[in-house]
N, C-alpha and C positions, 0 to 999 in steps of 0.2 A: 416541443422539446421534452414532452414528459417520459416520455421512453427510453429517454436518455439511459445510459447507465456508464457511470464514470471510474474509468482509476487512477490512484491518488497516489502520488510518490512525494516524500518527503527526506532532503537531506541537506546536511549545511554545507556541505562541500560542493559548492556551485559546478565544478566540474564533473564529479561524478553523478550530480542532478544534472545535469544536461546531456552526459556519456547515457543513462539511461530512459533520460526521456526519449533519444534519437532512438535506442535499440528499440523501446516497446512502438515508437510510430512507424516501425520499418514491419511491421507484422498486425499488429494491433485493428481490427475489426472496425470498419465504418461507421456504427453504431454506439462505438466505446468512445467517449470524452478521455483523453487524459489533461490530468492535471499535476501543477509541479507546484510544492512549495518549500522555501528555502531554509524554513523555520517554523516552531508551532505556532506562534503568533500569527504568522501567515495561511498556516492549514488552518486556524479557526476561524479565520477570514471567508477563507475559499469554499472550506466546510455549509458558513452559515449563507452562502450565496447560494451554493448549489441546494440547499434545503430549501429555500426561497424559489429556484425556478422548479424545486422536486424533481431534480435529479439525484437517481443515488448515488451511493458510491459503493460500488462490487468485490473490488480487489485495493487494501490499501499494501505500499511497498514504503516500509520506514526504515533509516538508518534506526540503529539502536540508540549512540550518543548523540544528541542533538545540543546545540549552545542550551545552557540553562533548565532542560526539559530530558526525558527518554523517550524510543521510540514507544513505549508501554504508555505516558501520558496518550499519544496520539490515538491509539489501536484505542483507547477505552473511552476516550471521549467520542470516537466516530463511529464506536461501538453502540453507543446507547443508541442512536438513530437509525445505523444500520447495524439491526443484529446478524443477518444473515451473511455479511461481509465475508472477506475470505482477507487472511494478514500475514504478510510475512515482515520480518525483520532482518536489515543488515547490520554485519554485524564486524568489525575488523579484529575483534575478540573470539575466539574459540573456547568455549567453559562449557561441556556438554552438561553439565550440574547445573548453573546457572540458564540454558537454554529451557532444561527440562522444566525446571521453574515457573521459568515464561509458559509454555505450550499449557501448563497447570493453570497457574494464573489469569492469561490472559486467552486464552483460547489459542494461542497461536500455533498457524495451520504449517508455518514454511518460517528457514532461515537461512540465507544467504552469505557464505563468507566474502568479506571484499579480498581479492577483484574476486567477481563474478563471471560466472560463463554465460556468455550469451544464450549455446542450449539449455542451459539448466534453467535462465527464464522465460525464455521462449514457452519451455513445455509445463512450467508453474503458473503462466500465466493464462494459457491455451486451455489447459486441465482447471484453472480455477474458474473459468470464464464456465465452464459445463457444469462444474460443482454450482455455483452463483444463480445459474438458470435454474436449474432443476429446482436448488432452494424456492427461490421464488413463485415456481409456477406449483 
């Protein structure tokens, strides 16, 4: 399993964590792990398991508000581990000032308004999968 290489969706809206877990396993590469968690409590769970079998994690997809936490907590703690990561953020707020901030801030590569189009992640996460490799190798 060390070749694994995983990606990480996080969001407390159990439904729309489950709307996008289906969309990314209807395309998503035999090779890619994904991963769901419903909370940050939960991603540093999942987080510190996968470090544990050394799988990485490639592509993380955070809501922005999560109960208690931001999707910016998530991207910077699974940042230290995986620097080469690739991150995007949803977001059901539109503040292009506030985005810019992020992408400053936190490296952030992509951001998502809810709802989402199925193409527009399909080809974020297709296009991050090549960025993520190339990183790597």
């Amino acid at each position: 399993m060390k070749n694994k290489i995983c990606i990480l969706i996080v969001d407390d809206d159990l439904i729309l964590l489950e709307s996008l877990k289906m969309q990314l396993e209807s395309f998503l590469p035999s090779k890619y792990l994904l991963e769901a968690a419903s909370s940050f409590e939960e991603c540093v769970i999942i987080c510190n398991d996968l470090v544990e079998q050394n799988i990485r994690i490639a592509i993380v997809i955070t809501d922005f508000n999560l109960e208690n936490y931001k999707g910016t907590d998530v991207i910077r703690m699974i940042r230290n581990a995986n620097p080469n990561n690739i991150n995007a953020i949803l977001t059901g707020q539109y503040d292009t000032i506030a985005i810019q901030e992020l992408v400053n801030e936190i490296r952030l590569d992509f951001f998502f308004n809810k709802p989402w189009h199925f193409e527009e992640l399909k080809t974020f996460v297709e296009k991050s999968i090549e960025i993520y490799e190339k990183r790597e190798n």
